[in-house]
N, C-alpha and C positions, 0 to 999 in steps of 0.2 A: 422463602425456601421452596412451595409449591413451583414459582418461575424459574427458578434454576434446576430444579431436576425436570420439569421438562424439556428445558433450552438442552440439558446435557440430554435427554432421551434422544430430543428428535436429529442432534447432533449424531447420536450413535447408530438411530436409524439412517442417516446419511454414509455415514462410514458404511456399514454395512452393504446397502444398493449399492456404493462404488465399489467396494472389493467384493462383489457377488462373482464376478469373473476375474480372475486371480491374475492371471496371467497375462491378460490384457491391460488389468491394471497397471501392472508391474512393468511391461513394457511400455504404456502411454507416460508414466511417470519417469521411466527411464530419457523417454525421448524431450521429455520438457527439460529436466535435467542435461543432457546434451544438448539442445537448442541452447539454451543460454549460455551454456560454459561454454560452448564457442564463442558468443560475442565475447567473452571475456577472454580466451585466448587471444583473438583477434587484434585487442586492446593491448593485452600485456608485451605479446612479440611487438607491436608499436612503441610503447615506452620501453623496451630495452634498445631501440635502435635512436629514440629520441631523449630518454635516460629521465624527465622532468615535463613535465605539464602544467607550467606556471608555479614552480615550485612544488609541487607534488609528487614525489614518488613511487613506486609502480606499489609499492606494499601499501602506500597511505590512500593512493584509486582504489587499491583490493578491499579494504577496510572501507569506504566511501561506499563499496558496490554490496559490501557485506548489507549495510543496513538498507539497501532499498530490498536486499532480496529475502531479509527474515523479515522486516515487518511486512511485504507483500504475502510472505508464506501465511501472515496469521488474519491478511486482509481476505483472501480467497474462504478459508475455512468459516467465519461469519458474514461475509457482505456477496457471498454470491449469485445470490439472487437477483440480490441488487443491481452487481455487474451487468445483468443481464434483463432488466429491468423491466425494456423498452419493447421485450420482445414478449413478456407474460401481458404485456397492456394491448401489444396489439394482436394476441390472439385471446383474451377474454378470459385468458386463466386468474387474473387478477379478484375477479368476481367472487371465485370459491373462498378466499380468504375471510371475504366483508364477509360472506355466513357465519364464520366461528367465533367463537365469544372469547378471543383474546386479540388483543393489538395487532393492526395489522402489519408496525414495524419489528412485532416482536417473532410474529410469523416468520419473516422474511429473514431475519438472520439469524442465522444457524439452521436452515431449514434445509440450505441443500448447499451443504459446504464441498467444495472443490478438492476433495482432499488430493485426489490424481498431484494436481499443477502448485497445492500446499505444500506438498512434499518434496515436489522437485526444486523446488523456489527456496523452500528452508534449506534442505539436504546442500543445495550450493553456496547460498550465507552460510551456514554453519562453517564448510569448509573454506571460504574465505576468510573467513572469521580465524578460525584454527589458522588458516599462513599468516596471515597478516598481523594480527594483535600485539604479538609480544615481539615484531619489528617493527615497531611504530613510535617506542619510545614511552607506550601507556604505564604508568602506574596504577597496579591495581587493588586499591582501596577499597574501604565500603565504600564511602562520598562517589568515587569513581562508578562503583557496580552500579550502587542506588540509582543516580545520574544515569548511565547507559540502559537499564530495565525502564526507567521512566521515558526515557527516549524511546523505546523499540514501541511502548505503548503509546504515546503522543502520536507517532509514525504512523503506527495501525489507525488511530481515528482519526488521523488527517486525510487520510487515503478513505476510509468506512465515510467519513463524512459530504468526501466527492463526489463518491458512490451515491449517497443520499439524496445529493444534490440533485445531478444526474437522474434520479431515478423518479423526483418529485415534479421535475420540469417534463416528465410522461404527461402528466396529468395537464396540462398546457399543448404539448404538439405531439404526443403520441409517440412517433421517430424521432428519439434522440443519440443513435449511433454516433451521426457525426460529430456531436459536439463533443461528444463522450470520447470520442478517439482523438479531436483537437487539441481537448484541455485534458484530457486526462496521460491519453496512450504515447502522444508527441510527448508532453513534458514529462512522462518520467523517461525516458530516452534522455532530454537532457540534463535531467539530474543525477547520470550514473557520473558525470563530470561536476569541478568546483566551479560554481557559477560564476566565479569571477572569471573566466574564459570565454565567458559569453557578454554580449552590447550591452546597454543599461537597459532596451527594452525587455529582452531575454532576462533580463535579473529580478527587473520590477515585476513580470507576470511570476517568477519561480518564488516570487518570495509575500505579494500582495496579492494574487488574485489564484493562481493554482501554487497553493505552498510548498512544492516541493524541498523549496531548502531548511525548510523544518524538519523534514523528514531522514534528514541525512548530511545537508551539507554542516548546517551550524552544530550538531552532535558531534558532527567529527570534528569541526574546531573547538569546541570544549575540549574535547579531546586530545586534539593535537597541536593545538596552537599554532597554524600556520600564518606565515607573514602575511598573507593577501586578507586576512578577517580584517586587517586595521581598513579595507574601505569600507567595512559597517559597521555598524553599531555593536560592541562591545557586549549591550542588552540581551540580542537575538542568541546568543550563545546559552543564555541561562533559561532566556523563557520557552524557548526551542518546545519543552516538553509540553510546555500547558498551552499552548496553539493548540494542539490536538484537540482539548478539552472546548477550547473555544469554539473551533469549525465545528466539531461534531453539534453543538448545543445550537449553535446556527442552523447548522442543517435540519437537525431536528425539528426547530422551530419551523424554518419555510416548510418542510414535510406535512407538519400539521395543518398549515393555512391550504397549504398544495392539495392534499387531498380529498378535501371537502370538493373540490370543482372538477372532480373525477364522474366522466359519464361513461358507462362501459362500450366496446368496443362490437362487443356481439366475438361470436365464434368464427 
């Protein structure tokens, strides 16, 4: 209980520091929220003039888009430190951590949650969420809810667990932006679409090495049972959720080995 109320302190401590300036908040958060709802208009006026996307529907893409942007909302408010990883290692802020006498991954999440790009990111899933759902064809059950909540939380530590990854491999080359924007920032771009649109090579990385179709694509075919799921596995629909649990416990583990071979960087 002691770990959780301070996880929730230093979380409210963060909130706070970001809405110390109100109005800047509110407009930075507004603008992330507009950046993206663009590319999604962008998207939708495309499939009204092309009607289908390998059988996919413009409501059943909205719903697809829903889940990369609530579990990204809830990946920002715990892992942003993380996100940002590469940049605490190489100016030496890393250091102050090792002083305090608690975890040094327990530090880092929730310590400086993003609420700004949290809420613009949720605020726009929510609202795709809200059109698209109940034009989809979904039945909504417990089985169903349970299913989708277990999903949004697989999503978040598929994603928290990249971050980890990412953030461990600091401690090996210090600058890891690029790789972080290869495997991470490129493929979720291509998982706002059903990966069967894309090559086999494109599919084996979204699905074996940066998992993004865990995240979103196979949830929504539980979901919606489209005809393109019969080129995979039948399986990937149901374990969808417990990938999450899997990457995160990986990551964690090379984090532990990872850090020990941390030399500090200086100021």
């Amino acid at each position: 209980m002691g770990e959780i109320k301070i996880a929730a302190q230093s979380l409210r401590m963060s909130i706070h520091t970001r809405m110390q300036y109100r109005v800047d908040s509110l407009v930075a958060t507004l603008a992330v929220f507009v950046r993206e709802a663009t590319n999604i208009i962008v998207i939708y006026l495309a499939l009204m003039k092309f009607d289908k996307i390998n059988g996919w529907n413009v409501n059943e893409m909205l719903f697809l888009f829903s889940l990369l942007f609530l579990t990204y909302a809830f990946v920002v408010s715990l892992f942003a430190d993380l996100r940002d990883f590469s940049c605490m290692i190489r100016e030496g802020r890393f250091d102050r951590l090792m002083l305090r006498p608690r975890g040094l991954l327990f530090q880092l999440i929730l310590n400086n949650a993003d609420i700004i790009a949290s809420i613009g990111h949720g605020t726009l899933g929510i609202c795709l969420f809200l059109i698209s759902a109940n034009k989809v064809g979904i039945t909504w059950d417990i089985p169903t809810i349970l299913y989708y909540i277990s999903a949004i939380i697989g999503g978040v530590l598929i994603q928290g667990g990249m971050f980890i990854l990412f953030s461990a491999l600091s401690f090996y080359f210090v600058e890891t932006n690029s790789i972080r924007e290869i495997f991470y920032w490129n493929m979720r771009k291509f998982a706002g679409y059903p990966i069967s649109i894309y090559n086999k090579l494109i599919q084996t990385l979204m699905m074996y090495v940066v998992p993004f179709a865990f995240v979103n694509y196979f949830p929504a075919q539980y979901l919606l049972r489209k005809e393109d799921m019969a080129d995979y596995n039948e399986m990937y629909m149901y374990i969808a959720p417990c990938v999450g649990v899997v990457i995160y416990l990986t990551a964690y583990g090379f984090w532990r080995i990872s850090v020990k071979r941390y030399k500090s960087t200086g100021n």
